[in-house]
C-alpha positions in Angstrom: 0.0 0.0 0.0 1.6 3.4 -0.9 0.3 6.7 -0.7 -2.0 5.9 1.8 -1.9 7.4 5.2 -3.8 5.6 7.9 -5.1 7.2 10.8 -7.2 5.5 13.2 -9.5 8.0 15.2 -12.6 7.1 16.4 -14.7 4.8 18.1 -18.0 4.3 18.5 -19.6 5.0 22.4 -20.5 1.5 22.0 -17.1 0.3 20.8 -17.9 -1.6 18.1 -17.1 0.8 15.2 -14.1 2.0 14.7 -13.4 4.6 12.0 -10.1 4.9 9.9 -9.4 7.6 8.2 -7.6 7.2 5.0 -5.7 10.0 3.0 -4.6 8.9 -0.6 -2.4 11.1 -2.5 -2.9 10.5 -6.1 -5.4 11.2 -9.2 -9.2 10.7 -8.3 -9.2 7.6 -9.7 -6.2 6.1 -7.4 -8.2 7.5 -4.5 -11.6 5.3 -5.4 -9.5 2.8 -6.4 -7.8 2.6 -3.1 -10.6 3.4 -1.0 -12.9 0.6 -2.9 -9.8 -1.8 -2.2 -10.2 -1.1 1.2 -13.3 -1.3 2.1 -13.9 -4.9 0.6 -11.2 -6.2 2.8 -12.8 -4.9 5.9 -13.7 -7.9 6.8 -10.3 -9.8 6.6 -8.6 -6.4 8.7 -11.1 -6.8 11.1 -10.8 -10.8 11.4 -6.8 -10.2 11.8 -7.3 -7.6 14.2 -9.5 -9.7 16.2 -7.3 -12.8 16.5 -4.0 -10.7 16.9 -5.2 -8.3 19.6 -7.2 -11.6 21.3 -10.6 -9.4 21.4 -13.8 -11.5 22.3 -16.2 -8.7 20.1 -13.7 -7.1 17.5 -15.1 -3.8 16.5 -16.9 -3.4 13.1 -13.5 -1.2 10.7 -15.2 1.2 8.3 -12.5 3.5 5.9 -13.5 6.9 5.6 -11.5 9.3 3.0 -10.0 11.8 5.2 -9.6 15.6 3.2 -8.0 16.8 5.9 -4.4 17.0 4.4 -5.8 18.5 1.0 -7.7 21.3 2.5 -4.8 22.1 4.8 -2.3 22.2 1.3 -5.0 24.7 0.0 -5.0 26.8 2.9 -1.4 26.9 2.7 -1.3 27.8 -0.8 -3.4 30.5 -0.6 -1.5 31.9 2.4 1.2 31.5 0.7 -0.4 34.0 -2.4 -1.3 36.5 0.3 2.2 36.9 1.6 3.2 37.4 -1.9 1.1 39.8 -2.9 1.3 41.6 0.5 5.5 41.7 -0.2 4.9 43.0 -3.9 2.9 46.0 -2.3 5.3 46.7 0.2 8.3 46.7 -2.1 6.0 48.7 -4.7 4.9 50.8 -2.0 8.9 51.4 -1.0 9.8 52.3 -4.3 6.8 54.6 -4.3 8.3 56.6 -1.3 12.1 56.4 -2.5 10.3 58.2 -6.1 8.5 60.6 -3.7 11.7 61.6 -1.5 13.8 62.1 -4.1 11.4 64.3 -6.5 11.9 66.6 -3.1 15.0 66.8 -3.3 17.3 68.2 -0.9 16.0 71.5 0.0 12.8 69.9 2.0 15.1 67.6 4.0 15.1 68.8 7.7 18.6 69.0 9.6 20.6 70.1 6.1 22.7 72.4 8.4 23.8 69.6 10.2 27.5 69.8 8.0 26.5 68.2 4.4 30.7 68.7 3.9 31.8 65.8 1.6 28.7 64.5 1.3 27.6 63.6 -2.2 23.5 63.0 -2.9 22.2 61.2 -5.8 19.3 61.1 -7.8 
């Protein structure tokens, strides 16, 4: 079994369902594939399960497809677009300022009698 991630999470109040739930990362078609594969050998998983772990009732195993990981990779990806487009503002919006000081020029600066001797200004 590859791609698959198996995470056993809940049981039943009763204890006799316990739900797995299964990420597969792959096509749409791998996932039902997979998923499908599972589920008809539910009955074998929970026959091994009962003789290895000695249990007198063994629990009824149903796979459920978990989303979890996919909506947390979209969340991340559009995070991940925000911060970009928030550091293309800021450096658009620092170039915007530099224009803005240096269209001033050097007259509007205060503290130029502070000894501009040897310094050199650009523009």
């Amino acid at each position: 079994m590859r791609n698959h991630c198996l995470m056993p999470r809940m049981v039943s109040s009763e204890k006799m369902v316990v739900k797995v739930y299964v990420s597969v990362f792959g096509d749409e078609r791998g996932k039902e594939v997979s998923l499908a594969g599972l589920k008809s050998k539910a009955k074998y998983v929970r026959s091994e399960l009962g003789k290895r772990m000695q249990l007198r009732l063994t629990p009824e195993i149903r796979f459920i497809e978990d989303e979890s990981f996919e909506r947390g990779s979209r969340v991340l990806e559009i995070l991940d677009r925000i911060k970009d487009e928030n550091e293309k503002k800021a450096i658009e919006g620092e170039a915007d300022d530099f224009e803005e000081l240096s269209d001033r020029g050097n007259d509007d600066i205060e503290g130029d009698d502070l000894g501009d001797e040897g310094i050199i200004y650009v523009k």
